[in-house]
TORKOL-4160 file (C-alpha; in steps of 0.2 Angstrom, whole numbers, padded with zeros to 4 digits, m for minus):
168
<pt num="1" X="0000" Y="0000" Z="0000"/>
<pt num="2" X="0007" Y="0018" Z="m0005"/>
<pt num="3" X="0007" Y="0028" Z="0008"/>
<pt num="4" X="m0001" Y="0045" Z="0004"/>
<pt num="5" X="0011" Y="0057" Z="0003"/>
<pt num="6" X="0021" Y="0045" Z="m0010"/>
<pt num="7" X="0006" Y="0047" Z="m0020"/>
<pt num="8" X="0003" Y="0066" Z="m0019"/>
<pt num="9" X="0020" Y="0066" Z="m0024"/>
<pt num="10" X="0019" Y="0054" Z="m0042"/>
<pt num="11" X="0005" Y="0065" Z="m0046"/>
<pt num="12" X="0010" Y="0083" Z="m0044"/>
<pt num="13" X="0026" Y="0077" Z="m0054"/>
<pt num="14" X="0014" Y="0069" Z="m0066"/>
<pt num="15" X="0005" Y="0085" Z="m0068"/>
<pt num="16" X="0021" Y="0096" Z="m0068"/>
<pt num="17" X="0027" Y="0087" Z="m0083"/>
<pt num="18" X="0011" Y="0085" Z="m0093"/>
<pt num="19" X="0007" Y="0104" Z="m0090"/>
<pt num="20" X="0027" Y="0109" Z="m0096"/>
<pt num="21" X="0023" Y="0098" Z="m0111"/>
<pt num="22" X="0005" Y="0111" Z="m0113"/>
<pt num="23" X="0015" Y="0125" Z="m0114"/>
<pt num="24" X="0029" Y="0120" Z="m0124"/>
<pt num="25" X="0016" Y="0116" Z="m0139"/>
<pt num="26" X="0009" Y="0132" Z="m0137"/>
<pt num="27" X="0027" Y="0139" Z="m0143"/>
<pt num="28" X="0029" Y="0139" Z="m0160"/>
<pt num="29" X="0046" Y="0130" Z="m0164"/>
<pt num="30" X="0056" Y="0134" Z="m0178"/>
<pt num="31" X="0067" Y="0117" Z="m0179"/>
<pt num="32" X="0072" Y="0120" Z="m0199"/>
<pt num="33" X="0074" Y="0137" Z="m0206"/>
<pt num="34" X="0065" Y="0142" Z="m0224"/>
<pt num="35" X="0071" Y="0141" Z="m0241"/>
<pt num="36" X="0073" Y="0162" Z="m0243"/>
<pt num="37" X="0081" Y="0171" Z="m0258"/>
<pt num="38" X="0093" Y="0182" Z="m0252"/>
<pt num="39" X="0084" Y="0199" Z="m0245"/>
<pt num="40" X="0101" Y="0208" Z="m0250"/>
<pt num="41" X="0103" Y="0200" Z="m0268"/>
<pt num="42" X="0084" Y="0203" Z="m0271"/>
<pt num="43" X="0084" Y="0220" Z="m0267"/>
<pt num="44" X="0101" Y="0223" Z="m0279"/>
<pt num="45" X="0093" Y="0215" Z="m0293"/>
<pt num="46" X="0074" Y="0225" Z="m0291"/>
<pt num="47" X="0087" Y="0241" Z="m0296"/>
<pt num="48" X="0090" Y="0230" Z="m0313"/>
<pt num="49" X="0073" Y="0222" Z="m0317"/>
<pt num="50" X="0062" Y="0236" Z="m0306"/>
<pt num="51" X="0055" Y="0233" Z="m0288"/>
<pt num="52" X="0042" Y="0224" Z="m0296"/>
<pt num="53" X="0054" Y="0206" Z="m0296"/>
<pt num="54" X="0062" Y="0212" Z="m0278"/>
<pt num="55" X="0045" Y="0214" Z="m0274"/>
<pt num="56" X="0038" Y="0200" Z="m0279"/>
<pt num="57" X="0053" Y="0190" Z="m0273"/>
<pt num="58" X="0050" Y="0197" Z="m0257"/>
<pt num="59" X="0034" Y="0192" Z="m0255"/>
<pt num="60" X="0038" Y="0174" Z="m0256"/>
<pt num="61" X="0050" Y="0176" Z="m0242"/>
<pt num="62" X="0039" Y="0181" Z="m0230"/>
<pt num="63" X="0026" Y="0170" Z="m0234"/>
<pt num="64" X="0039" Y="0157" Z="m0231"/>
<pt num="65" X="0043" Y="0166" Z="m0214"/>
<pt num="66" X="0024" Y="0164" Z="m0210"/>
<pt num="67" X="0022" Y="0184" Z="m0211"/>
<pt num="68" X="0006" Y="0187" Z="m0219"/>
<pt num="69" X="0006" Y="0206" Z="m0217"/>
<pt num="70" X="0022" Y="0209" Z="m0225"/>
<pt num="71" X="0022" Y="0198" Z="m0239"/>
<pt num="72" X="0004" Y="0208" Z="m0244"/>
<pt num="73" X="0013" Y="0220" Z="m0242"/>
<pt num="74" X="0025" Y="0218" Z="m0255"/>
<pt num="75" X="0012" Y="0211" Z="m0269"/>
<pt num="76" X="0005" Y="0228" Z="m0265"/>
<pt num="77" X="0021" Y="0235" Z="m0272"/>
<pt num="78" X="0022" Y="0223" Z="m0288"/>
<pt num="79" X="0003" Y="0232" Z="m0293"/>
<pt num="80" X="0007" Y="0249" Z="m0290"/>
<pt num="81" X="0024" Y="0245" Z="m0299"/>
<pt num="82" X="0016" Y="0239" Z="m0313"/>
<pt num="83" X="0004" Y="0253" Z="m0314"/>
<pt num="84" X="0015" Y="0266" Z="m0313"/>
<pt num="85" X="0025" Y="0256" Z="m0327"/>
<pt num="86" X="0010" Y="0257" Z="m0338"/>
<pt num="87" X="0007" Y="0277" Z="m0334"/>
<pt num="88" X="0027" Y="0280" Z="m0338"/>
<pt num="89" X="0024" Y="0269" Z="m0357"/>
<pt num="90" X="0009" Y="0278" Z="m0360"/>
<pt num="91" X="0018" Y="0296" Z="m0353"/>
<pt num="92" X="0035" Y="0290" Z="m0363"/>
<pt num="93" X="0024" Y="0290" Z="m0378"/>
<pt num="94" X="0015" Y="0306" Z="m0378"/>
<pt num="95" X="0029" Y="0317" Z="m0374"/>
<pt num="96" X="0043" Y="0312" Z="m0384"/>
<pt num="97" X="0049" Y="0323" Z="m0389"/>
<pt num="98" X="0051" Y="0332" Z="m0373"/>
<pt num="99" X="0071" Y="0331" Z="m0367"/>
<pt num="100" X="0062" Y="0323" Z="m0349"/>
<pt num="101" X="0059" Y="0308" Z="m0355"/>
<pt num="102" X="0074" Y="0304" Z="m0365"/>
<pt num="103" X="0082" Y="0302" Z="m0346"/>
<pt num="104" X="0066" Y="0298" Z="m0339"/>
<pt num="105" X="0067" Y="0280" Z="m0336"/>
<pt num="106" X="0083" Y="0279" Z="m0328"/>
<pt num="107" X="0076" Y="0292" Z="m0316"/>
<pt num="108" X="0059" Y="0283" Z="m0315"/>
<pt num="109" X="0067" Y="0268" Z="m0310"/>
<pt num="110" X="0078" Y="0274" Z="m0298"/>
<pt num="111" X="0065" Y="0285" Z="m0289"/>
<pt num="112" X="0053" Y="0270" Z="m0288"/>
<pt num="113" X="0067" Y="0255" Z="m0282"/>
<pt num="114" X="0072" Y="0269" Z="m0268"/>
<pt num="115" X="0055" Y="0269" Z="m0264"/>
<pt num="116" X="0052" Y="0253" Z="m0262"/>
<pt num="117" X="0068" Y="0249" Z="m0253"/>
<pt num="118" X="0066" Y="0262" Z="m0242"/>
<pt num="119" X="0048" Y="0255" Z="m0235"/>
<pt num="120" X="0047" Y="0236" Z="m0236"/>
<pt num="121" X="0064" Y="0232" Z="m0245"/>
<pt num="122" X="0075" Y="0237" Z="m0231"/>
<pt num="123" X="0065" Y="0229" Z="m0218"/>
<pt num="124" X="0066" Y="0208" Z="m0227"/>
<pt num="125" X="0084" Y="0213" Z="m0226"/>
<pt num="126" X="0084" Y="0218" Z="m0206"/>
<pt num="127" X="0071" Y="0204" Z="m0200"/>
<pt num="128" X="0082" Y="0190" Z="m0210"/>
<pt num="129" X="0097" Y="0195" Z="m0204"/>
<pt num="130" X="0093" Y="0197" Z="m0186"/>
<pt num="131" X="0082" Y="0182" Z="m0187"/>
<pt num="132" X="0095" Y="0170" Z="m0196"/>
<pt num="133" X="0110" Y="0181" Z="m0199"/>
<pt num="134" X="0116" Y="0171" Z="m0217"/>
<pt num="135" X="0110" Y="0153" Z="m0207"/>
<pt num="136" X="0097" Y="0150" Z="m0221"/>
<pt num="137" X="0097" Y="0139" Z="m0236"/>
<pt num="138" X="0097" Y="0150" Z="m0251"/>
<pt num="139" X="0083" Y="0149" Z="m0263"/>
<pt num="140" X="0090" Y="0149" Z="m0280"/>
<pt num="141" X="0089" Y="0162" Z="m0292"/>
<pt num="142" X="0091" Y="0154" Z="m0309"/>
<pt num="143" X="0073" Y="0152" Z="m0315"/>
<pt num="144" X="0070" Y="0169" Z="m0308"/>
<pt num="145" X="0081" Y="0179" Z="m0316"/>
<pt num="146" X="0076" Y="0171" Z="m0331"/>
<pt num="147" X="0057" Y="0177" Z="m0327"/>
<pt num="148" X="0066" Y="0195" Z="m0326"/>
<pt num="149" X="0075" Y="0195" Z="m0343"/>
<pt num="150" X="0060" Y="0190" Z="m0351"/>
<pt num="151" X="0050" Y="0204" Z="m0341"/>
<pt num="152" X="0064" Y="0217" Z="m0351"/>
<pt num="153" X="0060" Y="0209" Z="m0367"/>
<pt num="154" X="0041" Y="0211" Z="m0363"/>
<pt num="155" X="0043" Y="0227" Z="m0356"/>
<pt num="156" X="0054" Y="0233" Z="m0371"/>
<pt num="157" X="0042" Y="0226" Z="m0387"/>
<pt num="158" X="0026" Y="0236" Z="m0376"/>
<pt num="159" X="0037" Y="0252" Z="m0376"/>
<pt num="160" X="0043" Y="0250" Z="m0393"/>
<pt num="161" X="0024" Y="0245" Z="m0400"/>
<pt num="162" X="0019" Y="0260" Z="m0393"/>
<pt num="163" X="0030" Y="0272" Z="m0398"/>
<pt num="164" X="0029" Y="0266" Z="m0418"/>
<pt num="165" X="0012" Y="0266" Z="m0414"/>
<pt num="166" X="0009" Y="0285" Z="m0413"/>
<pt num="167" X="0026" Y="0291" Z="m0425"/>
<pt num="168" X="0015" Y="0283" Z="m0438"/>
């Protein structure tokens, strides 16, 4: 026969442990890290293929990291991207011949990738690298940078239609 303090004391061990085993499944473990493209690398090549690829890039990071939020608000910046793309073709083509917009879209580029990076580019860059530091496995980048060529040529053969489109 147990006596009753032996007893008392199996069961508050049994309760200790089944009630550390509660909370420790309420924590969420990360045990393996994402597949992430490099925050740093994404945001140097947007400057090349416009925030629209770092964007969208982006995007699929944080939805790896589970950030909901922040990847939404990176497909946010892929559709203003894109609209103000079309605005700048459409603009491109009506004036010209005004000396603006034989420089313009180096300067549209620019002003938009610094846009971006300064308000969600930068912050993928500072949440990875606090988060991970370079401890991630690297998404790679070869399809991708495919996609982004072939978004130049697209990009390009629209500029280039309209423009022959009102010279004749």
């Amino acid at each position: 026969v147990q006596s009753h303090d032996s007893w008392l004391r199996q069961s508050e061990a049994s309760l200790w442990i089944l009630s550390n085993a509660l909370h420790m499944a309420k924590k969420p473990v990360h045990t393996q890290r994402p597949v992430l493209y490099n925050p740093i690398v994404t945001a140097v090549l947007a400057l090349l293929f416009t925030p629209i690829f770092g964007a969208q890039l982006q995007a699929l990071n944080w939805d790896a990291l589970g950030e909901r939020g922040n990847a939404r608000a990176s497909r946010l910046w892929v559709r203003m991207t894109l609209w103000l793309l079309g605005v700048f073709v459409i603009m491109q083509g009506l004036f010209r011949n005004e000396p603006l917009m034989q420089y313009g879209g180096f300067y549209f580029l620019v002003v938009t990738w610094l846009g971006w990076l300064m308000t969600t580019g930068w912050k993928q860059i500072v949440y990875v690298r606090d988060l991970y530091g370079n401890d991630y496995p690297k998404q790679r980048l070869g399809r991708v940078l495919m996609l982004g060529g072939g978004g130049w040529v697209i990009y390009s053969m629209v500029s280039l239609s309209v423009a022959l489109g009102l010279t004749l």
